[in-house]
TIFI-267344 format. One record per residue (C-alpha): x, y negated, z negated. Coordinates in steps of 0.001 Angstrom, whole numbers, padded with zeros to 6 digits, always signed. Each point is the difference from the previous one (the first is absolute). Layout:
// TIFI-267344
XYZ ...
END
This chain:
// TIFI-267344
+135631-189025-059515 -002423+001611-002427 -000657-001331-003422 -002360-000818-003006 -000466-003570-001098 -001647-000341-003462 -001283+002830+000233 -002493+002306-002576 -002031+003171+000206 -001970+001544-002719 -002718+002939-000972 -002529-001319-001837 +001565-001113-002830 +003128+001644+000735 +002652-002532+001353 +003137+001912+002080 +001614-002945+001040 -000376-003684-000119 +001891-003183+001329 +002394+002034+001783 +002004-001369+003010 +002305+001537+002399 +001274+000055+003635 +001785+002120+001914 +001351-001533+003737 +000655+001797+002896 +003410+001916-000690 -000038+000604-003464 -000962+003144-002137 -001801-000426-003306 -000843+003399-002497 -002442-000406-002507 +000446+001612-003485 -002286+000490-002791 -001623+002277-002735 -003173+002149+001448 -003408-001625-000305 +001648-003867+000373 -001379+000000+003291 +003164+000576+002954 -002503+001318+002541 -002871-002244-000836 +002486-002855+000748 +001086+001504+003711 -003984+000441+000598 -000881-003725-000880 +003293-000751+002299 -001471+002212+002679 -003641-001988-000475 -001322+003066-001633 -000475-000973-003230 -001551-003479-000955 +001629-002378-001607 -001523-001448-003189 +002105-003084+000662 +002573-001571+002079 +000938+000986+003717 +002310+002818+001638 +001986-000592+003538 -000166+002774+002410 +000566+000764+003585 -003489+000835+001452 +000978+003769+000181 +002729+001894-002261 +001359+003121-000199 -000832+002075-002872 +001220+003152-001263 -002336+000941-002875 +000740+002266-003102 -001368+002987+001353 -000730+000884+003657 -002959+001619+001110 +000237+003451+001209 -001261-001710+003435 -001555+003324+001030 +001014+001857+003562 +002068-003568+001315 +003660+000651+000968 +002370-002737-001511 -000220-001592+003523 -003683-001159-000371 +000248-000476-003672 +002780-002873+001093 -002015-001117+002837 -002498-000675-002742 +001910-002889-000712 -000696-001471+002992 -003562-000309-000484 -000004-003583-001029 +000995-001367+003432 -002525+001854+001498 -003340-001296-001314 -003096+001795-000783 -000646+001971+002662 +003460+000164+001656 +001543+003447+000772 +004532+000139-000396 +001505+000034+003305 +003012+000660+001826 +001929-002524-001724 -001345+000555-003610 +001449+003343+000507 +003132-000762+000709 +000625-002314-002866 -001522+002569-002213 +002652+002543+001394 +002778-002941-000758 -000700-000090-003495 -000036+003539-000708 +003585-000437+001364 +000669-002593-001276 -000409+001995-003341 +001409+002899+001007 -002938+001872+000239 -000689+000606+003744 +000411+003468-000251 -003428-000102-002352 -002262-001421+003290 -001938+002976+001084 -000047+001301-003668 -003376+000487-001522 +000326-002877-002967 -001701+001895-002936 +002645+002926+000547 +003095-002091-000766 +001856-000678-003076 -000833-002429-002402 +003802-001341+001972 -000829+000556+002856 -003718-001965-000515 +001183-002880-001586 +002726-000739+003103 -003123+000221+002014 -001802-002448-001401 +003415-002761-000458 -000516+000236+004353 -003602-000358-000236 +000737-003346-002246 +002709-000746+002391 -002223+000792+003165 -002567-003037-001141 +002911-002662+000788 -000898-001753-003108 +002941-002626-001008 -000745+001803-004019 -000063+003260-001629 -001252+001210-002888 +000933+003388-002124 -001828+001263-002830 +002677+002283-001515 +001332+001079+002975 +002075+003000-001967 -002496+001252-002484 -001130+002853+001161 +003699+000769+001841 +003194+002661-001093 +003190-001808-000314 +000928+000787+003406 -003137-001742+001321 +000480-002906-002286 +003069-000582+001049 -001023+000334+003779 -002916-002505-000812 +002055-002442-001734 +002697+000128+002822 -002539-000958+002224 -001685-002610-002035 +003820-001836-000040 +000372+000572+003820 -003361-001910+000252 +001669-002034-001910 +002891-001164+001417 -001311-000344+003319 -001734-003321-001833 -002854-000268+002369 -002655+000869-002776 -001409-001138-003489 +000173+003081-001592 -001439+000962-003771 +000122+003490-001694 -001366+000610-003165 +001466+002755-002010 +001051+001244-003805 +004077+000594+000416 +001811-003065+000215 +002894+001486+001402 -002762+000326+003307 +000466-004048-000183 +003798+000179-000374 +000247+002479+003622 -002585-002132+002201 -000847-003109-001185 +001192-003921-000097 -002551-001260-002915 -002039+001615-002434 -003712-001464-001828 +000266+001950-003249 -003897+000410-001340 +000555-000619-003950 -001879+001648-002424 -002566-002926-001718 -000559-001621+003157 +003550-001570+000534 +001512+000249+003606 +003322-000871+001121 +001694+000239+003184 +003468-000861+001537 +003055+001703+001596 +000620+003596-000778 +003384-000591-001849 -002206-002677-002315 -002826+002699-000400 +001567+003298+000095 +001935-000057-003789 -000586+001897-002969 -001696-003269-002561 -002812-000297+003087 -000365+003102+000518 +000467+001200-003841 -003538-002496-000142 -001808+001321+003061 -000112+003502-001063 +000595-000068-004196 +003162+002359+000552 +003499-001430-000028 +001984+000112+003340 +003218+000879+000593 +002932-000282+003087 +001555+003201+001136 +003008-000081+002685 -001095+003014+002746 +001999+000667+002885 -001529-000947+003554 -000233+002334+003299 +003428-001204+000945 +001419+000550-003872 -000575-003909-000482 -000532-000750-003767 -003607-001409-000093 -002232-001312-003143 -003398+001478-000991 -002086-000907-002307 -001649+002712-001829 -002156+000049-003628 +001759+000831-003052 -001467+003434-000728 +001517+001112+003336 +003415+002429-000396 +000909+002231-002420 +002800-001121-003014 +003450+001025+000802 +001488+002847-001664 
END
């Protein structure tokens, strides 16, 4: 499990956050949506013990894995030691990876699909390609939670929809505590169970993703009003998204 309890950071005189409580167990997927500056990231940092708390308490494994906004280019490593980076918790300080860190580096590159990327130099892949490198290097630690920070920002469509297709495998295999942050709520409707919505004026809510994820909420969150759309799925299902109201064009 991995949580906040009560919990309040703030700049100065600059509050992000205050009182806020939340838990995600072991099997369930929570996104986190809000307006820039309300302080998404700064909340995974004070759950990852980065970021102090001005009051309250978080719950955390003693390691997670973490897959931050924006990956260093990680100079001249392959994707293999990148990953094996994630190991390096379980080593100590002056341990060196082994056989066996190795290997379940090389399983979670597979386990993303990215095995193929092992003996590629890291800071001449994709911005993809990079970011299923570091998902194995988060999986590699072991950790029983992982965190995203927008996980898609920097992605095409075709690599958002990779990511998120991964994020709901994760998912579904319900052996992690999982939290995303991100700015499309339609990321929350493809791979998550809950969803903490930050509100603007300090306000935060959280529940299931069919109590979250609706137009009034979100109309609040971002100022814009929301709107359902019927889209047809990969297999010509009729699905819902959710989209803002200055999206389309009027019909003719």
């Amino acid at each position: 499990m991995i949580g906040l309890q009560d919990a309040a950071v703030a700049f100065g005189e600059r509050t992000l956050f205050s009182g806020i409580s939340f838990s995600v167990p072991v099997g369930r997927s929570m996104a986190i949506l809000g307006p820039n500056g309300r302080g998404k990231t700064t909340l995974l940092r004070a759950l990852l013990g980065l970021q102090p708390l001005r009051q309250g308490s978080r719950q955390a494994p003693p390691v997670s894995g973490y897959v931050p906004q924006h990956g260093a280019s990680q100079a001249r490593l392959t994707g293999l030691e990148v990953v094996v980076m994630g190991r390096a918790a379980r080593l100590g300080l002056f341990g060196q990876p082994g056989s066996g860190d190795q290997a379940a580096a090389l399983q979670a590159l597979e386990e993303v699909g990215a095995g193929h990327l092992a003996t590629l130099r890291y800071d001449r892949l994709s911005g993809g390609q990079r970011q299923m490198v570091l998902i194995a290097r988060a999986l590699a630690t072991g950790s029983p939670a992982l965190l995203f920070d927008e996980p898609t920002s920097a992605l095409d469509l075709g690599n958002q929809s990779r990511t998120l297709e991964l994020l709901d495998r994760l998912r579904l295999r319900r052996d992690k505590a999982i939290l995303f942050t991100t700015h499309d709520p339609n990321h929350a409707l493809a791979a998550a169970d809950d969803v903490l919505l930050m509100m603007p004026g300090g306000e935060e809510v959280h529940g299931p993703v069919h109590e979250m994820i609706e137009p009034e909420k979100l109309g609040r969150l971002y100022g814009v009003p929301m709107r359902w759309v019927s889209v047809a799925g990969p297999e010509g299902e009729e699905r819902r998204a959710i989209l803002p109201a200055f999206a389309g064009i009027e019909a003719a």
